[in-house]
N, C-alpha and C positions, 0 to 999 in steps of 0.2 A: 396799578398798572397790571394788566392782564388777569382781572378777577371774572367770575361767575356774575357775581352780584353782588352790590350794594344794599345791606339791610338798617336801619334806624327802628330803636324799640326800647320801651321803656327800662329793659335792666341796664343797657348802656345809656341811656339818655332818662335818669330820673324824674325832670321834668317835665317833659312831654305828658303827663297825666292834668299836669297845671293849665295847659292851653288846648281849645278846640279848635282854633287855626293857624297853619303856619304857612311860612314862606320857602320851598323849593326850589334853589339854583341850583340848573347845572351847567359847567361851564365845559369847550372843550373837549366832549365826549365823542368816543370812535369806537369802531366796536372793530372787531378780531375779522369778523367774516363778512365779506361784500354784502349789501342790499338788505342787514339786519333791522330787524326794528325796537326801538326803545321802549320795552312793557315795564308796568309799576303794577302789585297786587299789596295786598292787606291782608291784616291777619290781627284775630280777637285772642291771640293766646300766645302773645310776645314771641311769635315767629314760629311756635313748635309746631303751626300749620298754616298753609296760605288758603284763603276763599280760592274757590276757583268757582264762582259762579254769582250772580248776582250785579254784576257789573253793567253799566248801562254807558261803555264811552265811545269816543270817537275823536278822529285827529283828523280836520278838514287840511291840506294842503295841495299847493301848488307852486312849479316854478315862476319865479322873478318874471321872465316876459312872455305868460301863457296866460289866458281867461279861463282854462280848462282847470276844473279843481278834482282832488283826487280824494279817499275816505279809508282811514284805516281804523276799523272798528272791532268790538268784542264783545260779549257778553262774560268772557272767563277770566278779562283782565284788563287793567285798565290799559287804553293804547295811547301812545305816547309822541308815534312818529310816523311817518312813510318806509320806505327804507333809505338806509344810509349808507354812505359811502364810505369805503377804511379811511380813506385821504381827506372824512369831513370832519369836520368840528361842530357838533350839535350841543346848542348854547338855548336855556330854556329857562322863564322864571316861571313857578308851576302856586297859584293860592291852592292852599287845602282849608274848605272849609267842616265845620259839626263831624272830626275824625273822633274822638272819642267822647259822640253823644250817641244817644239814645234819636236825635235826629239824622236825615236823610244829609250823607258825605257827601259834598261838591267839590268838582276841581277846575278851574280854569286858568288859563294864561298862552304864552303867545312862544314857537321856539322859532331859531330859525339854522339851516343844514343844507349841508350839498348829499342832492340823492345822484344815482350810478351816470347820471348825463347833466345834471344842471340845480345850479344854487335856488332851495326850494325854500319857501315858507310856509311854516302850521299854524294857524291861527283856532283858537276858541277848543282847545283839549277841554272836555267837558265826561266827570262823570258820576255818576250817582250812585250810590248801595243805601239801599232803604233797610230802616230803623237797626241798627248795627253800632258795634261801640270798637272804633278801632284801634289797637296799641300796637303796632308795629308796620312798616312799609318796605317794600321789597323793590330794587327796579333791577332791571337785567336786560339782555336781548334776545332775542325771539330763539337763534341756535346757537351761537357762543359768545362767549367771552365781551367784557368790558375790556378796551383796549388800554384807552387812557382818560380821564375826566378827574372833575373835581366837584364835589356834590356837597349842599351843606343845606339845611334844615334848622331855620328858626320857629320860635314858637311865637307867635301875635298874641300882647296880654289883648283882652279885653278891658274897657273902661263903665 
């Protein structure tokens, strides 16, 4: 409750070297400061530095009874949401794919949150960093604070 950031990396999580994909929930999450928005970055050196560049994402959303869609995009980091309300609950299952290969990182899945006027949904969070080997993941929001949430990260064996 009321942190910075959420970081997952290989000196607290040893096997994370073992899996190229895993599975991303978060349940519950609010943030400190009206209209924030939920960023995730990456990092090749177990957190002692974040990319800030190279990111290719974007979070298509819209409210429940609107056709009108809305796009929160970045090249610096991955985007995660629209903005968010203090009083929401932003609930998200996030796939990460090829995070600690030598191939092109994918990320897809589906959240859904009350933005500052109406219960919204993000559909197709999508983002890519070419030829990159990543060990550690960062999420936060755009000016302060994590308010309250519950985050957990499995790793997908492959068969």
């Amino acid at each position: 409750a009321n942190v910075a950031e959420i970081v997952f990396k290989v000196a607290t999580i040893p096997t994370i070297v073992n899996y190229k994909s895993f599975l991303l929930v978060m349940r519950a999450v609010s943030p400190i400061t009206n209209t924030d928005q939920l960023r995730m970055q990456f990092s090749q050196d177990n957190g002692a530095t974040w990319l800030a560049a190279g990111y290719l994402s974007g979070s298509l959303y819209t409210a429940y009874n609107s056709a009108v869609m809305s796009n929160a995009n970045s090249t610096t980091y991955c985007a995660l949401s629209g903005p968010i309300d203090t009083g929401s609950q932003y609930n998200c299952s996030l796939s990460l794919y090829n995070l600690n290969s030598a191939d092109y990182s994918s990320i897809n899945g589906v959240a859904n949150y009350e933005d500052t006027t109406l219960a919204t949904e993000a559909m197709g969070t999508i983002s890519a960093i070419a030829n990159t080997s990543i060990n550690a993941i960062r999420l936060g929001m755009s000016t302060g604070n994590i308010k309250d949430g519950y985050f957990s990260l499995y790793g997908v064996k492959e068969s």
